[in-house]
C-alpha positions as CSV (number, residue, x, y, z in Angstrom):
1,X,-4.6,-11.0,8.9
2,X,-1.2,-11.8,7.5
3,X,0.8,-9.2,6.5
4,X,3.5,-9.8,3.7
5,X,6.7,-7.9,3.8
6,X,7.8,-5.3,1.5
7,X,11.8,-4.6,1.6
8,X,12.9,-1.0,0.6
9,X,16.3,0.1,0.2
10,X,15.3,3.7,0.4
11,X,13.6,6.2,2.7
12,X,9.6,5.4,1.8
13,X,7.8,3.9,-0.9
14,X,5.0,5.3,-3.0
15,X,1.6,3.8,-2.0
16,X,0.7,2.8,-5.1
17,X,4.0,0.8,-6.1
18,X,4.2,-0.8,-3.0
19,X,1.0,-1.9,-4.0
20,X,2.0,-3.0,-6.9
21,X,5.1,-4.5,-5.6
22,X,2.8,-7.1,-2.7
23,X,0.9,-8.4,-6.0
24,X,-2.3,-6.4,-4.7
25,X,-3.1,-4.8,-7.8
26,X,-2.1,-5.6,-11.4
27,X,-1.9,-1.7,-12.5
28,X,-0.3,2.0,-11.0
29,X,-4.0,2.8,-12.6
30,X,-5.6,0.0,-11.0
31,X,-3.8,1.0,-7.8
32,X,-5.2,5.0,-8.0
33,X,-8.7,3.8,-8.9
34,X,-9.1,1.5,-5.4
35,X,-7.0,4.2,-3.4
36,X,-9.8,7.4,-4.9
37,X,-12.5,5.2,-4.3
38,X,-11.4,4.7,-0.3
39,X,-10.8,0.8,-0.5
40,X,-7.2,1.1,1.3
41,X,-6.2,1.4,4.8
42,X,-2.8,2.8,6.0
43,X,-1.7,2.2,9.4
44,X,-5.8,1.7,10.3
45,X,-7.0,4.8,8.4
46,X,-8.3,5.1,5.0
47,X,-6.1,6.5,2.6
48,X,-7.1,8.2,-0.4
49,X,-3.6,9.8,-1.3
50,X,-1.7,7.2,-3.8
51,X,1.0,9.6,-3.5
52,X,1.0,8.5,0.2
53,X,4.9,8.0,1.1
54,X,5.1,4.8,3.7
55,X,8.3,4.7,5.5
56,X,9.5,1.4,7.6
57,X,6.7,0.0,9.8
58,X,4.1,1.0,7.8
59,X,1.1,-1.4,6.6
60,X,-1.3,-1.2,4.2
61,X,-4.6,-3.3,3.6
62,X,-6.9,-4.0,0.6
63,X,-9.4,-6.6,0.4
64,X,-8.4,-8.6,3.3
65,X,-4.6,-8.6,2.2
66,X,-2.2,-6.0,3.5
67,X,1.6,-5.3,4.0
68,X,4.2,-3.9,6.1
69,X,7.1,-2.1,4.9
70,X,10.4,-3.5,6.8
């Protein structure tokens, strides 16, 4: 899988903005309904927290997309 790159300026990124940042989801609410329902991975894990804070190095996947945070 190829992961596209997310630039932050600041310490972490919400899960659900960075999200909506890669183009993975059209909605913050579109975002919390595919975290809840266990559809994301962070770092290899599911993640059901779209509070989740991801800090440089960090990927995320969803439906055979994903991203690193850089």
């Amino acid at each position: 899988m190829e992961y596209k790159k997310i630039s932050i300026k600041e310490e972490f990124i919400r899960l659900d903005s960075a999200m909506k940042l890669a183009d993975m989801v059209n909605s913050g609410g579109h975002a919390k309904i595919v975290i809840q329902n266990g559809e994301v991975k962070v770092n290899g894990e599911v993640c059901l927290m779209r509070g989740k804070k991801l800090h440089r190095g960090d990927k995320a996947e969803f439906e055979n997309s994903g991203f690193i945070i850089e």
